[in-house]
N, C-alpha and C positions, 0 to 999 in steps of 0.2 A: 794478541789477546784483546788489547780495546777494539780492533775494528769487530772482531769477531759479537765483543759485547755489544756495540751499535748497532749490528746486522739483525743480532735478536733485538736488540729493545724496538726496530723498526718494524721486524715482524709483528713483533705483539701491537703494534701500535693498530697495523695495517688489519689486524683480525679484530680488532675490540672499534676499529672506526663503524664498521654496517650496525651495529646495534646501534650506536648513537640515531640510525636514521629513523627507527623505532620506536622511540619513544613519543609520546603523545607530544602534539604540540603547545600543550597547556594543561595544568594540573588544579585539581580543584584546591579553594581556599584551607589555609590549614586553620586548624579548631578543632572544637569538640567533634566526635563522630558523627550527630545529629545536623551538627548544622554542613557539616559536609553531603550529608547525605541530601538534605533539604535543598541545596545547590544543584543538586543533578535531578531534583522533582520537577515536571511540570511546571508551565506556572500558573495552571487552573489548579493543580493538583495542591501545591503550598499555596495557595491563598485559600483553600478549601481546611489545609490544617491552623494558618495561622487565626482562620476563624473559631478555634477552640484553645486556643491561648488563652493564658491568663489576660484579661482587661481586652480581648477583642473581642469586635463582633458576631453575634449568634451568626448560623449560616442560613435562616430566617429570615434575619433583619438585611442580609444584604439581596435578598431575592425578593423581598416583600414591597408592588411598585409602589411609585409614589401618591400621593391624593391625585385622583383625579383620574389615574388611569388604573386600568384592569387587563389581564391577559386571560384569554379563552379560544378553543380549537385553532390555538396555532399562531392568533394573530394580537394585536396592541385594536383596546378597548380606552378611545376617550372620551371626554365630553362631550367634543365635538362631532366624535360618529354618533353618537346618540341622537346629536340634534340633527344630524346630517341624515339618522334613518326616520327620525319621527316623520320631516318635510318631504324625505320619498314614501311614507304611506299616504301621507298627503297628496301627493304627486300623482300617484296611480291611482287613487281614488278620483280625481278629477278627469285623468284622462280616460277611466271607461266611463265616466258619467257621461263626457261627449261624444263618446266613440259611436260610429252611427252602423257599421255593419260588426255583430258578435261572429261572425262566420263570414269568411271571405264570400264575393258575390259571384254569381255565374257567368260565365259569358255565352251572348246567344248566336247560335250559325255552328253551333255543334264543336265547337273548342272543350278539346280534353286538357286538364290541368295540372302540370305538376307542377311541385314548390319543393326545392329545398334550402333552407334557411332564406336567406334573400336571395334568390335567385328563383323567378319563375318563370316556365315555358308554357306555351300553347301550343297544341297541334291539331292537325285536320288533317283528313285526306278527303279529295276532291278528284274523280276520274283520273285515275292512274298517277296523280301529284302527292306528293306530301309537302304540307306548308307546317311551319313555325317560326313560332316570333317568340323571342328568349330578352328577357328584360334583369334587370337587376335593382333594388330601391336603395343601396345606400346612395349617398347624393342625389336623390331625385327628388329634394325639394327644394325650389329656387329660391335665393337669399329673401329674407323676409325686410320690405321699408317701414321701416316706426311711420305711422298714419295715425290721426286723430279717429278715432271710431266717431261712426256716424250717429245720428241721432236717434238717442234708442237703442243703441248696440253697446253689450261691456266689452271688455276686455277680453275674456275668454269663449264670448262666443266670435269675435273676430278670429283668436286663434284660431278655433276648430275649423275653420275654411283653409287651414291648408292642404293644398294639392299636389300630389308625387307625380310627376312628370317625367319620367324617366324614359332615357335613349333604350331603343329597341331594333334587335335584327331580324330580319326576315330571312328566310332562307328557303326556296323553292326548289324541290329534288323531284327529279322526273326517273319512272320507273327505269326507261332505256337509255337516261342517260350516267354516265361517270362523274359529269359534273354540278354542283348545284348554285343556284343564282342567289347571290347575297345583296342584301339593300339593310345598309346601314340608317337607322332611319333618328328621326329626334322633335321634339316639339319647340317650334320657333317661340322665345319670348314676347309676351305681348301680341300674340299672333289673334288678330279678330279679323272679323269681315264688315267691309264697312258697308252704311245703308244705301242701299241701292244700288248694290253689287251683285253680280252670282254668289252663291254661298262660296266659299273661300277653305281649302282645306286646313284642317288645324293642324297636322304634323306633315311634313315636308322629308325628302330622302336625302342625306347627304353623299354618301357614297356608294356606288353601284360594281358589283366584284362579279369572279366564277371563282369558285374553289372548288377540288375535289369533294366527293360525297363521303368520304370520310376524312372525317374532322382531323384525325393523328397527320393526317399529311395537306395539311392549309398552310401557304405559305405566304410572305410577307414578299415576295417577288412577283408576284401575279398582279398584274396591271389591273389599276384601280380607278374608274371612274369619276371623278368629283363634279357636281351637279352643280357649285358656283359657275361655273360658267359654262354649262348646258345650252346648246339649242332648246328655247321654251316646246320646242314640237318634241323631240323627244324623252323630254322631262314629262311631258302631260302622258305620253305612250305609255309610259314606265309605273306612273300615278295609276292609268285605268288598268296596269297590268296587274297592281297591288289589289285594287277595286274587286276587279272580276274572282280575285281569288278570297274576300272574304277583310281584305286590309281597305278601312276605308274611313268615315269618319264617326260611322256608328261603333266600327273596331276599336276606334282612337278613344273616343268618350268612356266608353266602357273597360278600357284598358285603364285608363288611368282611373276609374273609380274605383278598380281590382288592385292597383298601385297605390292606392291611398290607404284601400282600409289593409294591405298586406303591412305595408311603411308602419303605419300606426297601432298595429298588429305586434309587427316587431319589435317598437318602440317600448311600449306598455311589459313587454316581457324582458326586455333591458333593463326598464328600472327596476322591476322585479330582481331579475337575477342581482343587481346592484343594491338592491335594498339585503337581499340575502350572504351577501359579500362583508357590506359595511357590520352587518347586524351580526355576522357570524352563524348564519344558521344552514 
């Protein structure tokens, strides 16, 4: 008879243990019905009610910012964007005052032009060739040295003489062929021609390739040229080869006046869109 009673009370034991596994691991506070309930809200959602308690704060007063700043379309309005936008209408207003071309300039020897955002191409055809020269203006103006302006010169008409000098490729594709000839090219710093010299070219080629004629299969294993240490004979071949095709130093000056007013072109619409940003409009 006792074993027989152990036998059940084991059983029951063994059926009532899985529910134990059941239950929550943790129960909410016990209290009044409310504040239990308020323990399983949110906690945007209670601090949204205890803002209508007795002696708390409106739901107003905790949204409404402090001196000084403002919210509007999305973003934080403070003092100091304000002053930060007055100094960029300033800003822009100066820069088209010196801006010297309102329209990009043309280039002469029959170059068609495309632009898109900073990136601009040239191209020509020339007896069965197509030439282009692909350039790009961010980083194409060389670090600027603090200089005492000269006499007679302020301050921001020194600015305005900055020059975009930007690395440019050349790329020469021949109707019958597969491949096209690439010349990496770039304007040497400080590059002048001294007096009583032949004139002196003002951009110089650094690297000389073949790559396929379509661009999707150009490849970084294709043996590349470097002109540091060029035989000067067929570095000067290479130069009249750029010449003959329209690349040359009349190319070069007029490229980079096309690089300057694009640069500062671009420039002047940056602040803008940054003046529209800070200002919120």
């Amino acid at each position: 008879m006792l074993l027989a009673q152990a036998l059940r009370s084991a059983a029951a034991g063994a059926l009532r243990s899985p529910r134990a596994l059941l239950r929550p691991a943790a129960r909410l506070p016990r209290g009044p019905p409310a504040a239990a309930a308020a323990a399983a809200r949110p906690f945007t959602r209670s601090l949204w009610l205890l803002c209508g308690e007795a002696g708390g704060p409106r739901p107003s007063a905790l949204l409404r910012p402090p001196p000084g700043l403002s919210f509007g379309c999305g973003g934080l309005h403070t003092e100091g964007d304000k002053v930060f936008s007055e100094f960029l209408m300033d800003e822009i207003k100066q820069e088209k005052k010196i801006q010297k071309h309102k329209s990009l300039p043309e280039m002469s020897g029959g170059w068609e032009l495309e632009v898109q955002g900073t990136e601009a191409k040239l191209l020509r055809n020339v007896s069965g060739e197509k030439i282009s020269v692909t350039f790009n203006i961010n980083n194409s103006i060389p670090p600027v040295i603090d200089e005492e302006p000269q006499e007679g010169q302020k301050a921001d008409e020194q600015e305005s003489d900055l020059t975009s000098t930007p690395n440019f490729v050349v790329e020469v594709t021949k109707d019958d062929s597969k491949n096209t000839l690439v010349f990496d090219c770039h304007f040497p710093e400080n590059e002048s021609g001294n007096e009583g010299e032949e004139e002196s070219d003002i951009f110089a080629i650094q690297e000389v390739s073949f790559q396929p004629s379509e661009k999707s299969d150009w490849k970084e294993t294709n043996f590349t040229l470097n002109t540091d240490s060029l035989d000067w004979a067929l570095y000067d071949h290479l130069m009249d080869f750029l010449a003959d095709r329209g690349v040359d130093n009349t190319f070069a000056d007029e490229l980079v006046e096309l690089s300057t007013a694009l640069e500062h072109q671009e420039y002047i619409k940056f602040l803008e869109d940054l003046k529209g940003f800070v200002k919120c409009q």
